[in-house]
N, C-alpha and C positions, 0 to 999 in steps of 0.2 A: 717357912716351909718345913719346919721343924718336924709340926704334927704329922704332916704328907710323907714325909721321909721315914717316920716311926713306922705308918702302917705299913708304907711299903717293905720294910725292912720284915717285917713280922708277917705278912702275907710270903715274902720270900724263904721264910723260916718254914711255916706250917706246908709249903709245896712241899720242901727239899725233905720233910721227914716224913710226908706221903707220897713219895711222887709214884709208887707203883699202883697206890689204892686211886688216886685221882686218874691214872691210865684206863682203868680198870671202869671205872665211873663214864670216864667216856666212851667207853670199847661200848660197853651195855646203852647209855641213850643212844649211839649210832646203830645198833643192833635194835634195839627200841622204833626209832624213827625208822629203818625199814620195814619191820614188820609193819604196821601201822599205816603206812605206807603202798605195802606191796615192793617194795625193791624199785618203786619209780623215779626215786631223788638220791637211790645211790648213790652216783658219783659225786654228785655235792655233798653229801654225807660223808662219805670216804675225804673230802678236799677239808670240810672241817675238821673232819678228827686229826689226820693228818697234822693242818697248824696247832690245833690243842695241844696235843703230843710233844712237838717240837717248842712250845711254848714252855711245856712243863719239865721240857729238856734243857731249856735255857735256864730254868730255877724262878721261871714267872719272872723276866723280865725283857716288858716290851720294847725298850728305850734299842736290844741287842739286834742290829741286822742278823738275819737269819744268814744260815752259810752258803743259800747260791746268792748272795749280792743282795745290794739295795736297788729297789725298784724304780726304773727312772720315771721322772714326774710326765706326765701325762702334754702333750705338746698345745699351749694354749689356742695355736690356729684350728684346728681341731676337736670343738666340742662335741660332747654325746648329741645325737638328734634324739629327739621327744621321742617316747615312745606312743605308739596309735593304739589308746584303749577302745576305740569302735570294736563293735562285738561280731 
């Protein structure tokens, strides 16, 4: 795991000495994706930049729980029902 750990290390390198122009990069494709858009997928928009941000906060690493918690796993009796693609 040698290799895996180098690029990781060097992808955490190149965040940390961009981290405002990489903000900046996503500020604009979120700005991008509304216009283009029309403002109709905002909120999911605003929800990804959001995690990028906070991602590029941690210094690009995913391994880090974010600071409200770890998200409890999802309760096996309980799966998603299919969604009905009929038009």
């Amino acid at each position: 795991m040698g290799l895996i750990d180098d690029l990781k290390g060097k992808a955490q390198g190149l965040i940390h000495d961009n981290e405002q122009a990489i903000k900046d990069g996503i500020t604009k494709a979120g700005d991008f994706v509304d216009t283009r858009t029309g403002g109709k997928y905002a909120g999911h928009v605003d929800k990804i930049q959001d995690g990028a941000s906070k991602l590029i906060d941690r210094n690009g690493t995913p391994g880090q729980a974010p600071a409200a918690g770890p998200v409890p796993p999802a309760a096996p009796g309980n799966p998603v029902p299919p969604v009905d693609r009929a038009p």
